[in-house]
PDB file with SEQRES, HELIX, SHEET and CRYST1 records, atoms N, CA, C and O in Angstrom:
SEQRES   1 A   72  UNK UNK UNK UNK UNK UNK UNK UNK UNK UNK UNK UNK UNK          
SEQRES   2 A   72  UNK UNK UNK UNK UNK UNK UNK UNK UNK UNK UNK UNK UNK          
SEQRES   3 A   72  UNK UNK UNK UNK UNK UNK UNK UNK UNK UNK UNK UNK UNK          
SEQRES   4 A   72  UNK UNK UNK UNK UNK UNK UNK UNK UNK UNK UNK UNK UNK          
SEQRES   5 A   72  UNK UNK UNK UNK UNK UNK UNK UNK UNK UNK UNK UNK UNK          
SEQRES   6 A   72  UNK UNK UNK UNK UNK UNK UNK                                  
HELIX    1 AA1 UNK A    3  UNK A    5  5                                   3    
HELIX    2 AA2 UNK A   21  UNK A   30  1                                  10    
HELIX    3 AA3 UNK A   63  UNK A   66  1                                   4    
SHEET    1 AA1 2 UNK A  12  UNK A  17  0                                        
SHEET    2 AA1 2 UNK A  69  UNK A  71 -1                                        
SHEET    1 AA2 3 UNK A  40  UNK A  43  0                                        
SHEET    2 AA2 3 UNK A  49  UNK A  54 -1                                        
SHEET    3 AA2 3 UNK A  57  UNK A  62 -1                                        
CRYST1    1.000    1.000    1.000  90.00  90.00  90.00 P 1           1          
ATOM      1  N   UNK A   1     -30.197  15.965  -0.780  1.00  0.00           N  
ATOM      2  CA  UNK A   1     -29.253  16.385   0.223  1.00  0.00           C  
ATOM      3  C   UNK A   1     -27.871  16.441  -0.436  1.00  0.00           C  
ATOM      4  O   UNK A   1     -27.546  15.789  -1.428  1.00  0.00           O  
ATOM      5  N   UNK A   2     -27.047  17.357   0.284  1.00  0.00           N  
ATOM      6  CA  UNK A   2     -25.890  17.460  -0.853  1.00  0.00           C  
ATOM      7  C   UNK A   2     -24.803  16.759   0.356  1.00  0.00           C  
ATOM      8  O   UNK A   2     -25.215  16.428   1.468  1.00  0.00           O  
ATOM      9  N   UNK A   3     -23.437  16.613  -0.058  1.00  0.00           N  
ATOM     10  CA  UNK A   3     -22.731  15.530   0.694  1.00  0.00           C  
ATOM     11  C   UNK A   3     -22.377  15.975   1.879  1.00  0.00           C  
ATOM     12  O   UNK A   3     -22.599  15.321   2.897  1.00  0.00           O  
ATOM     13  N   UNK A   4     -21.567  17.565   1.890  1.00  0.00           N  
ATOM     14  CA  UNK A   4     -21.583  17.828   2.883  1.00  0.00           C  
ATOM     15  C   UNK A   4     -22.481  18.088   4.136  1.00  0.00           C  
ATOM     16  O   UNK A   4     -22.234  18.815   5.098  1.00  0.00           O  
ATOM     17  N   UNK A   5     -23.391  17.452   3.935  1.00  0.00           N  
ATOM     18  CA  UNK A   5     -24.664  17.415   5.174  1.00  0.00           C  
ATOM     19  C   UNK A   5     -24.404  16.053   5.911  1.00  0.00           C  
ATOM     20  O   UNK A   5     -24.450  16.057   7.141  1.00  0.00           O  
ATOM     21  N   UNK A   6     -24.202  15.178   5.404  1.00  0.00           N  
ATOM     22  CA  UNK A   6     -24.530  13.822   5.425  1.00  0.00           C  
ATOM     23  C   UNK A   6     -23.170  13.631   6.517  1.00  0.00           C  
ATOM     24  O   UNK A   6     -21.967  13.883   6.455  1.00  0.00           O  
ATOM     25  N   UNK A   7     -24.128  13.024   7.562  1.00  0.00           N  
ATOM     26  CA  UNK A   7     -23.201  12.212   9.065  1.00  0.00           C  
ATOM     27  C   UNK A   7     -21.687  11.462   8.503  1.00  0.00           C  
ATOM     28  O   UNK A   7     -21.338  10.806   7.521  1.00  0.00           O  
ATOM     29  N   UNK A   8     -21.088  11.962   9.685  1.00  0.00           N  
ATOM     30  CA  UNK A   8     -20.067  10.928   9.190  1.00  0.00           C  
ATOM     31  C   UNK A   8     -20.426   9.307   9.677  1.00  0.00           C  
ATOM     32  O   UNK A   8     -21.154   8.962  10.607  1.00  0.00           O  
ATOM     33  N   UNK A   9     -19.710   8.502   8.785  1.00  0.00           N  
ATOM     34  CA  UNK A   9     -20.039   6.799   8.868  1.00  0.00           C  
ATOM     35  C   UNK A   9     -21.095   6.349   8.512  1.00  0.00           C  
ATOM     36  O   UNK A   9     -21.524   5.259   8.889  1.00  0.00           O  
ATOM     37  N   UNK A  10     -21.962   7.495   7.348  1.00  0.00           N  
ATOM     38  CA  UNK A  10     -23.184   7.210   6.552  1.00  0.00           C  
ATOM     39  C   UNK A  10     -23.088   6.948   5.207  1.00  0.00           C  
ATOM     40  O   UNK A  10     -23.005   7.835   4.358  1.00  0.00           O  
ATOM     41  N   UNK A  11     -23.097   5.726   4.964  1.00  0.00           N  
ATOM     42  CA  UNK A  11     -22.654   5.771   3.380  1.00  0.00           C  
ATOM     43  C   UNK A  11     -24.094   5.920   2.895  1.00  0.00           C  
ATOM     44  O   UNK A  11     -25.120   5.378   3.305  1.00  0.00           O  
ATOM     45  N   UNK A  12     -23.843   7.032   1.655  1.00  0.00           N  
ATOM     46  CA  UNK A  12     -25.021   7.526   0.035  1.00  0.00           C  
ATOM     47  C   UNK A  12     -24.108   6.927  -0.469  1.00  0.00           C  
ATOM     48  O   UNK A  12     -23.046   6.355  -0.224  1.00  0.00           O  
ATOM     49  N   UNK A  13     -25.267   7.394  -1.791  1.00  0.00           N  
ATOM     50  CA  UNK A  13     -24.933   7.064  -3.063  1.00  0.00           C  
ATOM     51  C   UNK A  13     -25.126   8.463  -4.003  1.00  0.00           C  
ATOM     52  O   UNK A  13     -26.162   9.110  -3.847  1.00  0.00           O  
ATOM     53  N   UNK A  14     -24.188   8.884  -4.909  1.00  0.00           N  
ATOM     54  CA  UNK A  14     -24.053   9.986  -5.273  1.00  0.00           C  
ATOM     55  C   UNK A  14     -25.509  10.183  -6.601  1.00  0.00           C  
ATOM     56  O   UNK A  14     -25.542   9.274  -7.430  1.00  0.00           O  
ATOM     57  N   UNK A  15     -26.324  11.020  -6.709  1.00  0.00           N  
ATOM     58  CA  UNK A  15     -27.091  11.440  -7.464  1.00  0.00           C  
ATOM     59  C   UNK A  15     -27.161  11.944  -8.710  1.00  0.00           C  
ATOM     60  O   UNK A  15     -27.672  11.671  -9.796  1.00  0.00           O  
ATOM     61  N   UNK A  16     -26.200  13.109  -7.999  1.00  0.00           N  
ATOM     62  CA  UNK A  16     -26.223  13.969  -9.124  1.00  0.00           C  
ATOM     63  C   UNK A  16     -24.894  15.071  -8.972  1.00  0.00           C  
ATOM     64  O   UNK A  16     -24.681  15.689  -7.928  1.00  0.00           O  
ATOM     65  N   UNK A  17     -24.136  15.181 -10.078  1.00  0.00           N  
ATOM     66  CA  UNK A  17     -22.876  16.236  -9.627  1.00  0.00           C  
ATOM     67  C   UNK A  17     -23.675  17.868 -10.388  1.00  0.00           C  
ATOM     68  O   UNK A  17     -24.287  17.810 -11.454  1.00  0.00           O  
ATOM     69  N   UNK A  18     -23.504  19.182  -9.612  1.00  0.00           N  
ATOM     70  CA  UNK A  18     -23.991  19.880 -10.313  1.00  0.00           C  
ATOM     71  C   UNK A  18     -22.450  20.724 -10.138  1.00  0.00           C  
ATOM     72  O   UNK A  18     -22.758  21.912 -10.232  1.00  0.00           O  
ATOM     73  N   UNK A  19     -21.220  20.643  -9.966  1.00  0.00           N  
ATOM     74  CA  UNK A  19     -20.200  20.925 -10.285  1.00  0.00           C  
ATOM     75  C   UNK A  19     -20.053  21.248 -11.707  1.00  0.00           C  
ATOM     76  O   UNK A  19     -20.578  20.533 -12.561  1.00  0.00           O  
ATOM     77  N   UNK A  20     -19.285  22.410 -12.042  1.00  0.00           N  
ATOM     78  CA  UNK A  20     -19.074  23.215 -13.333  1.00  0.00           C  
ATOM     79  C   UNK A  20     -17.655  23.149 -13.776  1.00  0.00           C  
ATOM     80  O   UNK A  20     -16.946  23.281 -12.778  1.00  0.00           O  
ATOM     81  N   UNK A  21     -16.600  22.926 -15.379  1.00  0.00           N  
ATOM     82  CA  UNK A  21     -15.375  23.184 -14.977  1.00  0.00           C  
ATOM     83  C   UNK A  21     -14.665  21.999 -14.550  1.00  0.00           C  
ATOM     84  O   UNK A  21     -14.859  20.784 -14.558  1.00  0.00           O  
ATOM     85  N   UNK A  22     -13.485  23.062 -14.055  1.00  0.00           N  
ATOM     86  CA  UNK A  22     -12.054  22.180 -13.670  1.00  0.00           C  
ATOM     87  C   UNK A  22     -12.754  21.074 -12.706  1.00  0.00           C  
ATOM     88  O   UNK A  22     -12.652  19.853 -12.833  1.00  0.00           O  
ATOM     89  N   UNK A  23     -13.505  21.790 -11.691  1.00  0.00           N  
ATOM     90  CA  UNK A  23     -14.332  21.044 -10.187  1.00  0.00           C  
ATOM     91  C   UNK A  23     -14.850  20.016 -10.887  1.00  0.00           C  
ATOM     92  O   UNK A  23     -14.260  18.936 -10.883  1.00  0.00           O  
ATOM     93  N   UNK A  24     -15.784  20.155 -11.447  1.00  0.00           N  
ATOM     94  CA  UNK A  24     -16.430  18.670 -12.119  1.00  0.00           C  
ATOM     95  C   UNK A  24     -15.598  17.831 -12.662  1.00  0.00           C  
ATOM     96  O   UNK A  24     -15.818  16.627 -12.528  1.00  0.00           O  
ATOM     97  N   UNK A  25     -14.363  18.328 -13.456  1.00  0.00           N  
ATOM     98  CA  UNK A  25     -13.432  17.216 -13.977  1.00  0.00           C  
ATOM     99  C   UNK A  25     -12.386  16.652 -13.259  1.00  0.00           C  
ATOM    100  O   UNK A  25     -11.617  15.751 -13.596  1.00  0.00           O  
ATOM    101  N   UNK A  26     -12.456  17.366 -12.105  1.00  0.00           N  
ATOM    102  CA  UNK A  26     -11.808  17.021 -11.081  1.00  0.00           C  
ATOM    103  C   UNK A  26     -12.145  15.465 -10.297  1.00  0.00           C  
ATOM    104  O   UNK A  26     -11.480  14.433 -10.222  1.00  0.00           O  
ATOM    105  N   UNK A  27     -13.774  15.929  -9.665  1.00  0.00           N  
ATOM    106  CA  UNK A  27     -14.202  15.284  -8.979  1.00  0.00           C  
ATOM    107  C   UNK A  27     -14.866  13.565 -10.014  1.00  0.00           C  
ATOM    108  O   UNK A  27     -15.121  12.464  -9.527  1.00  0.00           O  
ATOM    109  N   UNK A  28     -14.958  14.049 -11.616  1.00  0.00           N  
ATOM    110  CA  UNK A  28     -14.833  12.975 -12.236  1.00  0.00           C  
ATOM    111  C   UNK A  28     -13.601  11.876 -12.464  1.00  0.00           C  
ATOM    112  O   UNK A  28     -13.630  10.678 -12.746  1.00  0.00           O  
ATOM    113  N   UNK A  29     -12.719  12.622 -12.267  1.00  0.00           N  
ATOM    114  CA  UNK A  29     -11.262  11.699 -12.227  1.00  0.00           C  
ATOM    115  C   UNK A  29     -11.219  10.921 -10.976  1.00  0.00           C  
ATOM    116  O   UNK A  29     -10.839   9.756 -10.862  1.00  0.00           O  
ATOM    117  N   UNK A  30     -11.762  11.898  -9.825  1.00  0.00           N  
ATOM    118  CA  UNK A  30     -11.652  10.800  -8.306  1.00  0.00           C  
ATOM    119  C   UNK A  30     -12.434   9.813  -8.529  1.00  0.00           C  
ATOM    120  O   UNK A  30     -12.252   8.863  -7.768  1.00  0.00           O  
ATOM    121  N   UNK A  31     -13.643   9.632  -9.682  1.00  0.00           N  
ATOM    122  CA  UNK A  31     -14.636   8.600  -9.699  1.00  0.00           C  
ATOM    123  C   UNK A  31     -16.018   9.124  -9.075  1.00  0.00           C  
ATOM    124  O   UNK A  31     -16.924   8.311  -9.263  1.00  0.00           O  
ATOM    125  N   UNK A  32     -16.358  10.131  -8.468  1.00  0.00           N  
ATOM    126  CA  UNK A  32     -17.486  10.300  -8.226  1.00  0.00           C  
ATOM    127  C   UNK A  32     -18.195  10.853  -9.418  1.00  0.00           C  
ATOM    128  O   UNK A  32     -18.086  11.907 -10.045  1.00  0.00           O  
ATOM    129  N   UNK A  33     -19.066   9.644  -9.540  1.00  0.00           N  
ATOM    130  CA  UNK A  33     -20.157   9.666 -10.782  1.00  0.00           C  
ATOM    131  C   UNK A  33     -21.345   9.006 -10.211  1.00  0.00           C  
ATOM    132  O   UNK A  33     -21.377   8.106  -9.371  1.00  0.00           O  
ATOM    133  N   UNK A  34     -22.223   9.550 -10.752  1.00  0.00           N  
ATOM    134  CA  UNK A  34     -23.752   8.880 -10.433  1.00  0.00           C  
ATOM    135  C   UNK A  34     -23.944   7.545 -10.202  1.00  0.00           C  
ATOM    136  O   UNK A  34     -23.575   6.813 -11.121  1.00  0.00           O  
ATOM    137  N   UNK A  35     -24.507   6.917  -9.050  1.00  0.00           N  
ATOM    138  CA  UNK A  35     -24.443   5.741  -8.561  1.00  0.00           C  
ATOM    139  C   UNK A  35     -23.260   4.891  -7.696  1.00  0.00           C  
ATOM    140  O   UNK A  35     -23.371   3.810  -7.116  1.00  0.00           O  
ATOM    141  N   UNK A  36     -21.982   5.864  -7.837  1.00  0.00           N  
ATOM    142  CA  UNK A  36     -21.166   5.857  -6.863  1.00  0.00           C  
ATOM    143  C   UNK A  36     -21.162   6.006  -5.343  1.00  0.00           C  
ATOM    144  O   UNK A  36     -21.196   7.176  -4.962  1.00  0.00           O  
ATOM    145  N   UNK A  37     -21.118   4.820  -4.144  1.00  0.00           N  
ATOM    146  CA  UNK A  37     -21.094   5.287  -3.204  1.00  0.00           C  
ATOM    147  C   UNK A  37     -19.516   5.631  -2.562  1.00  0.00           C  
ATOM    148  O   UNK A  37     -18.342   5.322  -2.767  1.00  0.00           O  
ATOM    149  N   UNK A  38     -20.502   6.655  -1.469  1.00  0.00           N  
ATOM    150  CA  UNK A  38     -19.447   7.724  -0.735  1.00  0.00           C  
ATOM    151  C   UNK A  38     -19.454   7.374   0.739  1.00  0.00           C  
ATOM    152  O   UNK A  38     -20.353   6.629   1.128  1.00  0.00           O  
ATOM    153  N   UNK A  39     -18.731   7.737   1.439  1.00  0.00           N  
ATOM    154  CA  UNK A  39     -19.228   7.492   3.114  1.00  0.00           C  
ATOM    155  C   UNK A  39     -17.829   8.802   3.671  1.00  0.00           C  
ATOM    156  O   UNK A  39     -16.618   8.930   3.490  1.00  0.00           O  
ATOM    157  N   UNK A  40     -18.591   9.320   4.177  1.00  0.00           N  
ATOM    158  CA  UNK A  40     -17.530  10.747   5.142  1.00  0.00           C  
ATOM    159  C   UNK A  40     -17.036   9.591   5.895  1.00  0.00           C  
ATOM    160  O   UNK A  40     -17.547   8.471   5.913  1.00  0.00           O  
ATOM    161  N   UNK A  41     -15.767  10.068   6.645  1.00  0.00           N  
ATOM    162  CA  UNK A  41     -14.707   9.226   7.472  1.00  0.00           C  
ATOM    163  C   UNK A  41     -14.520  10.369   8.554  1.00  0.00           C  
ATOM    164  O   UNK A  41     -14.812  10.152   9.730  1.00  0.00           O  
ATOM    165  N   UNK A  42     -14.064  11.500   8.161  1.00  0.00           N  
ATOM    166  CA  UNK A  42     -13.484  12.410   8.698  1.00  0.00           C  
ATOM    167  C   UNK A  42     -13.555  13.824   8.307  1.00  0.00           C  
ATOM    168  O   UNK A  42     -13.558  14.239   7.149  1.00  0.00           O  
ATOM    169  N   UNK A  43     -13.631  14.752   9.733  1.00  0.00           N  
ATOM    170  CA  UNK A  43     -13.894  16.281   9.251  1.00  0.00           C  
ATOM    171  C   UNK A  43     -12.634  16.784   9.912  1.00  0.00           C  
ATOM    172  O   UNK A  43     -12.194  16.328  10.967  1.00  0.00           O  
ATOM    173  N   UNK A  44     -12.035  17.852   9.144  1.00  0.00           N  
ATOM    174  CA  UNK A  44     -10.772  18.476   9.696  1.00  0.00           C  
ATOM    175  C   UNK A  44     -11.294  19.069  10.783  1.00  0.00           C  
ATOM    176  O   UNK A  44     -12.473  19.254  11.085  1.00  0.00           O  
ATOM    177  N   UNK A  45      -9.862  19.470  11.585  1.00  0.00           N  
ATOM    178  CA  UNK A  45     -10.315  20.409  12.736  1.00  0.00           C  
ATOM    179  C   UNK A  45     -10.156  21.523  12.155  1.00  0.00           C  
ATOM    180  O   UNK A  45      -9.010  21.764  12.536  1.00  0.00           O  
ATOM    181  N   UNK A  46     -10.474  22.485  11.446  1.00  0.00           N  
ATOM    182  CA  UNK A  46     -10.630  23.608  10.540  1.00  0.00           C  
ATOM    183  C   UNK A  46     -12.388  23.584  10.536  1.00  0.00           C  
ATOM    184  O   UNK A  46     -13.186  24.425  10.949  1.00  0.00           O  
ATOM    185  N   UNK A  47     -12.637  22.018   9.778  1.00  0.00           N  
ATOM    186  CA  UNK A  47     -13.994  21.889   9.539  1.00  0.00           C  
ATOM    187  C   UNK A  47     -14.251  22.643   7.876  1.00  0.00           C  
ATOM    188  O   UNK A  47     -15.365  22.920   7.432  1.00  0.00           O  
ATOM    189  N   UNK A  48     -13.070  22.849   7.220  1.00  0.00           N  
ATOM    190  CA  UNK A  48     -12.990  23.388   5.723  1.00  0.00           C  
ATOM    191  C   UNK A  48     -13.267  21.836   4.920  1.00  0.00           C  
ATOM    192  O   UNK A  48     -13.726  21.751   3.781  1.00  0.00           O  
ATOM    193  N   UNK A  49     -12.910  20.749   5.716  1.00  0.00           N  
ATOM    194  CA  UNK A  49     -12.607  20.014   4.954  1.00  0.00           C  
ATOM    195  C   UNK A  49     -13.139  18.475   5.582  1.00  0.00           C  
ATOM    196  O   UNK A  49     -13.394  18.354   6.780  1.00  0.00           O  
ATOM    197  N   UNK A  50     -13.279  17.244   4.536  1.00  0.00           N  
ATOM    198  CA  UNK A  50     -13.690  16.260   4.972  1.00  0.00           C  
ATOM    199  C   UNK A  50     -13.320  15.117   4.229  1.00  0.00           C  
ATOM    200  O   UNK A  50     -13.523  15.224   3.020  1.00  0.00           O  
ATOM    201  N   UNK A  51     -12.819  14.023   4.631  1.00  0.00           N  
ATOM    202  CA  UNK A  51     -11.987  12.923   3.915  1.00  0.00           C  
ATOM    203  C   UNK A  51     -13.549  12.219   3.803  1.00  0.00           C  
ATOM    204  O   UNK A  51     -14.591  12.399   4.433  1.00  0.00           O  
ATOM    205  N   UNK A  52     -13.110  11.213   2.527  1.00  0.00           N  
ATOM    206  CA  UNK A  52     -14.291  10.468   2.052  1.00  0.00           C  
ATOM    207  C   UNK A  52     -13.194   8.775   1.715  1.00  0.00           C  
ATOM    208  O   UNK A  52     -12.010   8.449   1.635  1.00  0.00           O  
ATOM    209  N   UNK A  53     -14.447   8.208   1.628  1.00  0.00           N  
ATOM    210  CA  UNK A  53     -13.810   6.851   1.249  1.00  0.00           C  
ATOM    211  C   UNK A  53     -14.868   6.596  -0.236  1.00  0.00           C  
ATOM    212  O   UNK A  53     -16.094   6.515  -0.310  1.00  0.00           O  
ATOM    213  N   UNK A  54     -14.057   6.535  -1.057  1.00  0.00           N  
ATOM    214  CA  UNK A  54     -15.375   6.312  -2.152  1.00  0.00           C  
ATOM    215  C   UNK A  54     -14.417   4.980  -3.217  1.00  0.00           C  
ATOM    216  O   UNK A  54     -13.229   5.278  -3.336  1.00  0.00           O  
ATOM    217  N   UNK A  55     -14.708   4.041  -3.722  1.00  0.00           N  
ATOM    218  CA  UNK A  55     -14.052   2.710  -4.399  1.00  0.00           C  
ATOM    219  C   UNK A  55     -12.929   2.166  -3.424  1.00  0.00           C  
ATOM    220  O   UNK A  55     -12.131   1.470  -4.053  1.00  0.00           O  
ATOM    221  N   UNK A  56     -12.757   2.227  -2.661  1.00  0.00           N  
ATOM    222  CA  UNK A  56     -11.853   1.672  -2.066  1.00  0.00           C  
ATOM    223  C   UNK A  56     -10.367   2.550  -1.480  1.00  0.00           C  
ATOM    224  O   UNK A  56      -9.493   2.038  -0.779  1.00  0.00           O  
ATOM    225  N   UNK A  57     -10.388   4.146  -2.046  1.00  0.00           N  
ATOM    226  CA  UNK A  57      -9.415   5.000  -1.938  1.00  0.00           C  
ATOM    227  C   UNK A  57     -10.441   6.087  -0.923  1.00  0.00           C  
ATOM    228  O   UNK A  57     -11.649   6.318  -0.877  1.00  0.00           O  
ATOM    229  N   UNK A  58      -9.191   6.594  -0.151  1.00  0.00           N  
ATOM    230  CA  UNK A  58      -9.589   7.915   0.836  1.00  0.00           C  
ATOM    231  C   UNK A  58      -9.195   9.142   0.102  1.00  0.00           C  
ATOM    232  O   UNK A  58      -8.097   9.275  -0.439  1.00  0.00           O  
ATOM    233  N   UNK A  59     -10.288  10.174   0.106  1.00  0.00           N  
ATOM    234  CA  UNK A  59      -9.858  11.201  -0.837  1.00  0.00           C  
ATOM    235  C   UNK A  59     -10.235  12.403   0.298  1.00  0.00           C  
ATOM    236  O   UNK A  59     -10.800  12.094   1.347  1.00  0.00           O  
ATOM    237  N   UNK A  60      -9.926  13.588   0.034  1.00  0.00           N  
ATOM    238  CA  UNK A  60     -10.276  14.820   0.576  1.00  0.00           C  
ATOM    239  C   UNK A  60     -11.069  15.737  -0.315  1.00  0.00           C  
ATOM    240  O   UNK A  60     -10.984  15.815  -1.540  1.00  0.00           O  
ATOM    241  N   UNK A  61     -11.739  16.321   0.374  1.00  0.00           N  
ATOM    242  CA  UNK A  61     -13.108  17.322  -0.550  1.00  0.00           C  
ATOM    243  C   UNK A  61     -13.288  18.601   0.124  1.00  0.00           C  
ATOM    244  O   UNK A  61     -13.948  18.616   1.163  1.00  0.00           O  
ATOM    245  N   UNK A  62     -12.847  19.540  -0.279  1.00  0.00           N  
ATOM    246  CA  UNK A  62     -13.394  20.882   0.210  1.00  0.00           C  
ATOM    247  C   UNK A  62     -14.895  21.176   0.643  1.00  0.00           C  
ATOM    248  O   UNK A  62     -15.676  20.534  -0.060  1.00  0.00           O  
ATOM    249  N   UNK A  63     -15.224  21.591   1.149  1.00  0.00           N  
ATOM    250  CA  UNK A  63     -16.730  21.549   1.539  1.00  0.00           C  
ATOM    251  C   UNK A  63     -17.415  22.518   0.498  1.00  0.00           C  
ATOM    252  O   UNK A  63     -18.609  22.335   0.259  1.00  0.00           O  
ATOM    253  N   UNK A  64     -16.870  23.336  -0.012  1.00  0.00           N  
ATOM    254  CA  UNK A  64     -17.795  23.836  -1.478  1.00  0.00           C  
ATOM    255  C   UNK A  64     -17.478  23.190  -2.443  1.00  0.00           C  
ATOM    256  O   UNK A  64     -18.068  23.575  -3.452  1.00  0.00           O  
ATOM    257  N   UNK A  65     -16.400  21.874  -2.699  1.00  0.00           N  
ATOM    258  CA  UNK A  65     -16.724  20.848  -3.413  1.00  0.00           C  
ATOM    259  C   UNK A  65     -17.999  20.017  -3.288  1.00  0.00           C  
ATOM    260  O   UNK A  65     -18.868  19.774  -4.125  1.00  0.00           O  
ATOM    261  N   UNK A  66     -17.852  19.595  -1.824  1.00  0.00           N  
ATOM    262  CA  UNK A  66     -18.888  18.646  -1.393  1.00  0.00           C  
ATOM    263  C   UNK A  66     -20.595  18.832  -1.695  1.00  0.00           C  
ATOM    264  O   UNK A  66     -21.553  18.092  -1.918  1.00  0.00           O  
ATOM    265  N   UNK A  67     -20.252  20.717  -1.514  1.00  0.00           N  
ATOM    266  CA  UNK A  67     -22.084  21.313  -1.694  1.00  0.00           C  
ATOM    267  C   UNK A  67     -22.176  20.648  -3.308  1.00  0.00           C  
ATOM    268  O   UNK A  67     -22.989  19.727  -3.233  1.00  0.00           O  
ATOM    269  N   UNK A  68     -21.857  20.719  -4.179  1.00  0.00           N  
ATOM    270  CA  UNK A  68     -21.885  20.313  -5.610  1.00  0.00           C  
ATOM    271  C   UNK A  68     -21.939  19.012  -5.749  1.00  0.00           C  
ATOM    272  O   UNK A  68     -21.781  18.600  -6.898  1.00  0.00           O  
ATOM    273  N   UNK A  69     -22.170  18.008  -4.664  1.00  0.00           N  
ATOM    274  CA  UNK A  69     -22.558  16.786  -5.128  1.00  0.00           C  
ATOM    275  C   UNK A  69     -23.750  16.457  -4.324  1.00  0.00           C  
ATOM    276  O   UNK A  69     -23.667  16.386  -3.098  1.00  0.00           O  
ATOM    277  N   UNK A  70     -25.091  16.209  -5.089  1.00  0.00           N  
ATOM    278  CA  UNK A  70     -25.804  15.205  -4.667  1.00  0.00           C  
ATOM    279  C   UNK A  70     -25.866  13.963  -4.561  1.00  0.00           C  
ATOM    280  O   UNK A  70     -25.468  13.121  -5.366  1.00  0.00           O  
ATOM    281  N   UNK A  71     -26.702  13.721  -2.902  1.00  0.00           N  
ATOM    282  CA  UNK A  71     -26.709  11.962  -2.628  1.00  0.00           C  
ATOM    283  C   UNK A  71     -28.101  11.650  -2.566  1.00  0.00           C  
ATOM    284  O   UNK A  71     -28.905  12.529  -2.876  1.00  0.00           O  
ATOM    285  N   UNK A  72     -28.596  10.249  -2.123  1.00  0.00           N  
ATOM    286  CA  UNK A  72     -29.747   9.435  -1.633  1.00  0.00           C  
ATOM    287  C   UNK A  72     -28.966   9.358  -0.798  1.00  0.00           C  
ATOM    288  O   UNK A  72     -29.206   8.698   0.213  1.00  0.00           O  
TER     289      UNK A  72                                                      
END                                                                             
């Protein structure tokens, strides 16, 4: 399942990034790496977008960021 599927107030654990590029080095600097958990908090009212809580920091993720990460 990729992240943006996943309920909000459900914490995974990240799998697998299949992000390419700037995106992958991006989303490696926020810390999402394999075995990292994630938990959605919040979806914009747009719905483009969705805040995450992942180590202890709240981050924001585009939702064709989000398709590029797999969870459990």
């Amino acid at each position: 399942m990729t992240l943006d599927n996943v309920p909000i107030r459900q914490a995974v654990t990240v799998r697998e990034l299949r992000a390419q590029g700037s995106i992958r080095r991006r989303l490696l600097d926020l810390g999402i790496t394999p075995g990292t958990k994630i938990e959605p908090i919040h979806t914009s009212p747009s719905g483009f977008m969705r805040a995450y809580f992942v180590k202890g920091t709240m981050i924001a993720l585009r939702n064709s960021e989000s398709r590029e990460i797999w969870v459990d």
